[in-house]
VEXSELUM-338941 format. One record per residue (C-alpha): x, y, z. Coordinates in steps of 0.05 Angstrom, whole numbers, plus 5000, padded with zeros to 4 digits. Each point is the difference from the previous one (the first is absolute). Layout:
REM residues N
XYZ
...
END
This chain:
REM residues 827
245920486414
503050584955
507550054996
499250735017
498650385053
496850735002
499850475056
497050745009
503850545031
496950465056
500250514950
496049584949
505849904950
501749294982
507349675000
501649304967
503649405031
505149644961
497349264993
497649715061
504949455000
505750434998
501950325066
502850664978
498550785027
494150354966
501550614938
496750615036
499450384938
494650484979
498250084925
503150694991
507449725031
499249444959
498450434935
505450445009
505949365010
497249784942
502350734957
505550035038
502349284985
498050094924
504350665001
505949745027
500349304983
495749994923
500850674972
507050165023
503749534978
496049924938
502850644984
506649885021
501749394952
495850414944
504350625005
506649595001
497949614936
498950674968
504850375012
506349545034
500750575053
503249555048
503749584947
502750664972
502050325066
501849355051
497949414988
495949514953
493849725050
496349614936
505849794956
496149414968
492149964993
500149435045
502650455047
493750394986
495049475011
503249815073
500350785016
491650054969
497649445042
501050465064
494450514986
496049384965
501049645075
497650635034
494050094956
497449355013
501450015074
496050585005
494849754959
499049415037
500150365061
495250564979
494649434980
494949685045
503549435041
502049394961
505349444986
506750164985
503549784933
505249595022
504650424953
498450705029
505149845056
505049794966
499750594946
499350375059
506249775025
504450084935
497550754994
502750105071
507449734987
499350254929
499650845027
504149825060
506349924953
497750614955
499150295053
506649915032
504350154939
496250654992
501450165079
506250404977
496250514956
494750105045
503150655023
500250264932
492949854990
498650415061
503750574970
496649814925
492449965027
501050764998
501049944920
494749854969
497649455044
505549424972
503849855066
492949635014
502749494961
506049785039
495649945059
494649484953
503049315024
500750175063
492850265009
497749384960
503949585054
496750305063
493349864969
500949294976
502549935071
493550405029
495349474946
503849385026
498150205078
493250084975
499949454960
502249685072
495550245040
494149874954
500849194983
506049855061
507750065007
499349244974
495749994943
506250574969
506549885032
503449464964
496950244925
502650725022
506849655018
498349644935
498650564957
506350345031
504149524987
499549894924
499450834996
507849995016
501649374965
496950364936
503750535021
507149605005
498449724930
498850554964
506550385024
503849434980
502750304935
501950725045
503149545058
503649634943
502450654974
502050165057
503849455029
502849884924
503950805000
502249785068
503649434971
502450344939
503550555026
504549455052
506949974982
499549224986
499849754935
495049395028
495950485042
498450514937
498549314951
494149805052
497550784998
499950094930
496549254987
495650255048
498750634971
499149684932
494649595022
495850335049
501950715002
497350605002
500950394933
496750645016
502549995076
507649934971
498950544950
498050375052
505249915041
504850174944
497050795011
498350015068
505749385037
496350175072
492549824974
495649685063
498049334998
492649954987
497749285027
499849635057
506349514982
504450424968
499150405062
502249345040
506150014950
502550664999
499450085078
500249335032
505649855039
506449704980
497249304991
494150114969
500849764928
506850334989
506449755023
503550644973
500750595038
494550464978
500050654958
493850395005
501550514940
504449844947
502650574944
495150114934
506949674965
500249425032
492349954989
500250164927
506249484996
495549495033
494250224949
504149784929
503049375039
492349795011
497250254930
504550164960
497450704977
502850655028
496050235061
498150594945
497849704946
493049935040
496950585022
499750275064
496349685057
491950274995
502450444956
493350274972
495950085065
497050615016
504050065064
505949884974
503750395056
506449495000
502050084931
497650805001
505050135052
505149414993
507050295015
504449884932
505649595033
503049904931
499950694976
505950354983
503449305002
503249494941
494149565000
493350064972
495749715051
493049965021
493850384952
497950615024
492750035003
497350634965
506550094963
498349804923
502750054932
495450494959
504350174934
505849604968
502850124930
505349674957
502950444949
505449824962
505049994931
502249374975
505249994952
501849344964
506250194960
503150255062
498149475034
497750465068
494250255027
496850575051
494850045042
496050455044
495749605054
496150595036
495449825064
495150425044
498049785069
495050225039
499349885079
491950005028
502649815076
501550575047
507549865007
504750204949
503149404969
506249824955
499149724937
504449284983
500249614942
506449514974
500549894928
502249514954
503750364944
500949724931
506049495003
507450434996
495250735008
502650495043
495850585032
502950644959
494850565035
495350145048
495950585025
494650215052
494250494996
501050625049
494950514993
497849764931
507350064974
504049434981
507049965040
506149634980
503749515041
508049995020
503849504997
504649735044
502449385038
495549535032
500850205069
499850814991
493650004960
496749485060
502950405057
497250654954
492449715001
499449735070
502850765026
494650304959
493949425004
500749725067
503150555034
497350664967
494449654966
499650414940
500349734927
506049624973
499549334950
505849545005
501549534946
505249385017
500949374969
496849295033
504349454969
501249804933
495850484949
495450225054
499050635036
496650295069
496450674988
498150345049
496650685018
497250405065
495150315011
494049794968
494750575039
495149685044
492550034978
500450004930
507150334988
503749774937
507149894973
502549914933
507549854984
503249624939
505049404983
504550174940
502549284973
505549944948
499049174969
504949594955
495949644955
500249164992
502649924921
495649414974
503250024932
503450434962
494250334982
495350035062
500750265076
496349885059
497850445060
496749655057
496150535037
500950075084
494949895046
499350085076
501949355040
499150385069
496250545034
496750285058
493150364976
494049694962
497050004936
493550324983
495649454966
499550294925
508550295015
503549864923
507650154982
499150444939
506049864946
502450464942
505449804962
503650244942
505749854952
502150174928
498549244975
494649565014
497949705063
495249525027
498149605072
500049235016
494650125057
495050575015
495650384952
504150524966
498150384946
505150044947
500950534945
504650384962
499450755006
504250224943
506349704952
504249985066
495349985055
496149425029
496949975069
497249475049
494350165040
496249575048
498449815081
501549515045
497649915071
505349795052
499249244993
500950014926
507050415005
502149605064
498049314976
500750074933
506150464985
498050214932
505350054947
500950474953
502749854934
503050514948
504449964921
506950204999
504450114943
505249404992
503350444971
502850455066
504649585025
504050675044
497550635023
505350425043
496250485068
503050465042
500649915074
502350515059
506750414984
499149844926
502049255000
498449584934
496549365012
498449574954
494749514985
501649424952
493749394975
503649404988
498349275000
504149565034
501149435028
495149595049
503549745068
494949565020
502449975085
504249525027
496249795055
492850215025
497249945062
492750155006
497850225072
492749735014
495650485046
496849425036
494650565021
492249925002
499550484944
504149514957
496049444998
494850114947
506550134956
504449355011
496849634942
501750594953
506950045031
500949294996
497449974924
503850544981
506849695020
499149604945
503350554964
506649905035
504349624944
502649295007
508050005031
498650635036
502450015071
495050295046
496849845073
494250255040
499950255070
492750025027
499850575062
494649595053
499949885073
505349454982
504550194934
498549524942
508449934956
500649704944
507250214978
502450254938
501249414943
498349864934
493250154978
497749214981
492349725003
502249745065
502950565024
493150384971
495449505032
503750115069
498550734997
492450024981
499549375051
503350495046
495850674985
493849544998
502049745071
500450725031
493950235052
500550674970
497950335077
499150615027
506150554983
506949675002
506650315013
504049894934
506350325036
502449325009
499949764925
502550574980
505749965034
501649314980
499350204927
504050505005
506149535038
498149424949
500550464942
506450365033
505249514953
495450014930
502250734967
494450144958
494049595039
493550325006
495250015068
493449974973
495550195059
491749784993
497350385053
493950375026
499250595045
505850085043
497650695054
505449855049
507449845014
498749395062
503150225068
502549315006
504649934931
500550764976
507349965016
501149344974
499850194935
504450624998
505749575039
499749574938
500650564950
504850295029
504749415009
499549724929
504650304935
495249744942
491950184993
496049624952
495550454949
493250065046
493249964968
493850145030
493149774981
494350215050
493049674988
495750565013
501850685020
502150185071
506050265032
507149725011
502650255066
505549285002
505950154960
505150385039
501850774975
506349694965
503250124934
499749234979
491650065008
499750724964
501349744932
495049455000
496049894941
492649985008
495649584965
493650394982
494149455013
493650144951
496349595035
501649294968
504749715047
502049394953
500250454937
505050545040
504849485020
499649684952
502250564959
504450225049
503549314996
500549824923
502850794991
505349785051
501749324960
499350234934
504749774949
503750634957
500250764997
495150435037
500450824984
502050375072
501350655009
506850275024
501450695026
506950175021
504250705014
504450204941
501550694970
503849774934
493849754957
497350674971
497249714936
493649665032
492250385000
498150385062
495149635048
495950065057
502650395066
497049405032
506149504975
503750395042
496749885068
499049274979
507549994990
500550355068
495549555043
503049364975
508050395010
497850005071
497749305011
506749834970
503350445041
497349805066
500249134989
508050164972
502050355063
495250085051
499150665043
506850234978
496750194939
493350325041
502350734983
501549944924
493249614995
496350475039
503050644954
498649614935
492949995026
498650715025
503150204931
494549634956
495450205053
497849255010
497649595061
504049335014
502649645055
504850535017
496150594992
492650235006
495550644986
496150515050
496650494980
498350575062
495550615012
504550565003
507450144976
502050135071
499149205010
503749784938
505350565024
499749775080
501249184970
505650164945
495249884949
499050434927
493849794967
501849974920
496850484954
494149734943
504150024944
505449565020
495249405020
496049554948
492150194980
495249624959
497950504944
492850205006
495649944939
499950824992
507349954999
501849524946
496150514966
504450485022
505449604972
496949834929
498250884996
507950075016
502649594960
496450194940
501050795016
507049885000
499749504927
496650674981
505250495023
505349534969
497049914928
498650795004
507750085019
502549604941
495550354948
502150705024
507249694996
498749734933
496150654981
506350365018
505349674964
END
């Protein structure tokens, strides 16, 4: 007997019977209804959402704009296997009755719980695509996994009604099932993320350990730089839904914060990595749709920090020129940069710089309708509350330079024009040469350690330098010559890495045999500069401050091997800055006092970004009794002051009498947001790293050990000496920056005024004091503010001009040996 059953219509037309040993209602269904389910079902539930997860992985639209829905390519796989599911549904049930797979239920099953989540965390923008459909056609593709769902639901009643409810219920339920358990697993790193920031931002020391392990080991790296832009971002899966919105005891004990600020998110970011948020770029940064970072508010601009990259705001021109002059021991240069802004916002320009060690920033101008303007000078908070009147408020075009710390600076300028606008302004920077002997200098060259806009790929720093003796680099390929019998030149290009990482030196002769040279300063004042060697005073305590940072632990060998240096009967410790602080106090330097340490710095988990507030602060306390010590702080980035210990440290400071000498040696380039705005951390000395970190401390360490005399430079105010050669302008404003460090650690704010009119005399940017340079007189007028004239600031001779010079000088030679032979001719 056959297992089917046939019967004719009165009309003629045939229907089918399921199998005859199921008892189920007949599929009345004529050809033409069948054929045009079928298109329909392809349409809706193939084609559409086909389309949907190509466009997204071509051009991020929804990552951009709201949300990432394929994150990881597993993610893509789960999310493909719904139009895969529908395709063979319908292919099976377009086909001449036969068997089902056993598996076609059960993929059936995962597509439907697969575009029933899709399609629920799309239901909010479902009224946008309604709006969008009108544009071009995109709003279709909110509307993809939800049309994909009501046809995988439409193919599983079929599917039903074809082979019987029990032949696919439990592999549907089966299929189902492991769709959202896929789906659970693969949002495990966004739930982790999620939780993890939850715990980090709680006020308990215990609760923020557990989020930051957390976030260590399972987290979400591009979901938390995200957040560090946008702090509100929506959860994209199914269980970091359950974890930002499930109730009270769902996985969190703590009470629940659904939106957190970007700071606290960028905090959270260095605690887990131990990078600044920045130093990555952007989140899908280079999509075609990249409508988040095109129209991104600028929450840092106008502000003290440099914060997050700008997308279409890049660096397209940077020169270094510059004068080097060994016997004075000084130097000048002229950084220039041009920006130029492709979004359709206008955008300010950021970048901090690291200076050469005891420089001072002696000039700076801005561009303004293709002239150059000079900048006044004034104290720290007029020049700041100049710029944000004119930037934020009347958004017109000032540049504000201000120091960042110890020999680094913030510039900053507003606006760079939307689509394709430009800005060009320039850092003047007077340098004191490092005297390696008698008879040779050294000028290590600054670099940018923090910014907000990007690089173009084949972007170069192009160097000219120039001196009246000769010259030559210790990294980079220069090109050396001598241009005539007092001329030579350096000439070369370095891309950003080389002059970050690297910090090339420059080395130029001297003549031994100027040992004083006597400049002017403001009101006429004599100050001298005496070369002398004297006496090393090795310190009488050190106390090296280990960043126990991520970032630092490809470098503890090197630091460990280069302790070696430190001599025998030295008293030193080591604090190491971790989750837990790591003390070793300050005693005798001994092999088992040596082995202790590198047992110690070997020991450390080196995790994440640590708060070195804490070791600081005991340094500082330990070192409080031992006049002389030095802090020797190993560090690496440092973006952020920590909202739990920024005020620790400034109690401390401001309760001791005695600072130690603080030295600073960062591993790789990056900003140094930690040390409080305080005159102790102003004079620090930086150690420039070249990219060797057991040759730099090394060096660093057997220079501040050494046995004997070392030449130093001394510059001090005094109008009696008369019978000394004339030098450099630039002594003076060396003289002046370091008057006002002294000045400010001897007596504190009482001495704010004096300091800030020593400044705005040189016309130099310190701690006190800081340059703007506005649009229109009327603004320097309306903010107390006189811009100085060009001939009373510094300027790096242009090649046309030391002709200039040579044609002078030997017109007036000429006029001079005429004079004398009509004299002679005379008598």
């Amino acid at each position: 007997m056959s297992d089917r059953k046939r019967k004719e219509l009165p009309g003629g037309g045939p229907i089918e019977w399921l199998p005859a040993v199921q008892t189920t209602t007949p599929i009345l269904k004529s050809p033409q209804d069948r054929g045009n389910a079928t298109l329909l079902s392809l349409l809706f539930g193939v084609l559409l959402p086909a389309a949907v997860i190509l466009v997204e992985l071509s051009t991020r639209m929804c990552a951009e704009a709201f949300f990432d829905p394929l994150p990881t390519m597993a993610h893509v796989a789960l999310v493909a296997m719904v139009p895969i599911a529908n395709l063979l549904a319908i292919a099976h049930l377009d086909s001449s009755p036969r068997p089902m797979p056993k598996w076609l239920p059960v993929l059936s099953g995962l597509a439907i719980a697969v575009s029933a989540f899709y399609a629920l965390i799309f239901l909010p923008l479902l009224p946008l695509a309604v709006v969008a459909v009108l544009f071009y056609g995109l709003g279709v593709l909110p509307m993809g996994p939800l049309a994909s769902f009501a046809v995988a639901l439409r193919l599983r009643t079929r599917l039903s009604q074809r082979h019987g409810a029990n032949w696919t219920a439990r592999p549907v339920w089966v299929g189902a099932v492991t769709g959202l358990a896929l789906l659970l697993m693969l949002d495990i790193p966004a739930a982790a993320t999620r939780l993890g920031t939850q715990w980090a931002v709680s006020p308990d020391q215990g609760q923020r350990a557990r989020g930051l392990a957390l976030l260590r080991s399972i987290g979400d790296q591009q979901q938390l730089l995200r957040l560090c832009y946008d702090s509100a971002g929506r959860p994209s899966g199914l269980l970091s839904f359950l974890v930002t919105y499930g109730g009270g005891s769902l996985l969190d004990p703590m009470e629940r914060n659904l939106a957190w600020s970007t700071n606290e998110m960028r905090e959270i970011f260095y605690r887990t990595y131990g990078v600044p948020f920045n130093a990555l770029p952007p989140p899908h940064q280079n999509g075609q749709w990249a409508r988040f970072n095109d129209f991104a508010f600028d929450a840092d601009h106008g502000g003290t920090e440099v914060g997050g990259r700008i997308k279409g705001l890049d660096l397209v021109s940077s020169r270094i020129d510059g004068s080097i002059s060994g016997d004075d021991a000084t130097a000048y240069l002229e950084w220039i940069f041009e920006f130029r802004n492709t979004s359709p916002l206008d955008r300010e320009a950021r970048v901090g710089l690291a200076l050469p060690p005891g420089a001072v920033v002696s000039r700076a101008t801005l561009w303004v309708n293709a002239e150059e303007r000079e900048a006044a000078y004034g104290g720290r908070g007029e020049v700041r509350k100049a710029y944000e009147q004119v930037a934020v408020r009347q958004r017109q075009d000032p540049l504000l330079v201000t120091t960042k710390g110890a020999d680094r600076v913030l510039a900053q300028a507003f606006p760079v024009g939307r689509g394709g606008g430009t800005i060009k302004f320039k850092i003047g920077i007077t340098a004191p040469l490092d005297l390696l002997s008698n008879d040779r200098a050294a000028l290590t060259l600054p670099a940018i350690v923090d910014r907000n806009f990007s690089f173009p790929g084949d972007a170069k720093h192009a160097i000219w330098l120039e001196g009246k003796r000769a010259m030559s680099v210790t990294g980079g390929a220069f090109r050396s010559e001598q241009v005539d019998a007092d001329r030579f030149r350096l000439q070369g290009s370095l891309t950003d890495q080389d002059l970050a990482k690297r910090r090339p030196q420059v080395i130029v002769d001297r003549d031994p045999a100027v040992t004083r040279l006597i400049a002017k300063a403001s009101g006429g004042r004599s100050i001298v500069q005496e070369f002398a060697a004297r006496p090393n005073a090795p310190p009488a305590a050190l106390m090296i401050v280990l960043d126990g940072s991520q970032r630092m632990g490809p470098h503890a060998r090197d630091i460990a091997k280069a302790l070696d240096t430190i001599p025998e009967g030295s008293r030193a410790g080591l604090i190491i800055a971790g989750d837990q602080l790591t003390r070793l106090p300050v005693t005798a330097w001994s092999p088992d006092h040596s082995a202790a340490v590198k047992t110690a710095i070997a020991g450390a988990s080196f995790a994440g970004g640590q708060d070195n507030t804490e070791a600081i602060a005991e340094a500082v306390k330990d070192l409080e009794r031992e006049p002389g010590a030095v802090l020797l702080w190993l560090h690496g980035p440092q973006p952020l002051q920590f909202r739990a210990t920024s005020a620790l440290l400034e109690q401390v400071t401001s309760r001791i009498s005695t600072f130690p000498n603080l030295h600073l040696y960062a591993v790789e380039p990056g900003p140094n947001e930690l040390l409080p705005d305080a005159p102790w951390a102003w004079g620090a000395k930086l150690v420039p790293a070249r990219g060797d970190v057991s040759a730099d401390l090394a060096g660093h360490l057997a220079a501040l050990y050494s046995v004997g005399e070392t030449v130093s430079v001394a510059r001090r105010l005094d109008a009696t000496v008369q019978d000394s050669a004339t030098g450099s302008d630039h002594i003076a404003r060396l003289w002046a920056r370091d008057e006002i460090l002294s000045l400010m650690s001897a007596h504190g704010e009482a001495s704010r005024g004096d300091a800030v009119r020593i400044a705005t005399d040189q016309r130099l940017v310190t701690p006190v004091s800081g340059a703007v340079v506005l649009e229109t007189q009327k603004q320097f007028a309306d903010n107390g503010l006189t811009p100085v004239t060009k001939g009373s600031v510094p300027t790096v001779p242009e090649p046309h001009e030391w002709a200039m010079i040579l044609i002078a000088s030997f017109a007036l030679m000429r006029m001079a040996w005429r004079q004398r032979q009509m004299s002679g001719g005379m008598a």
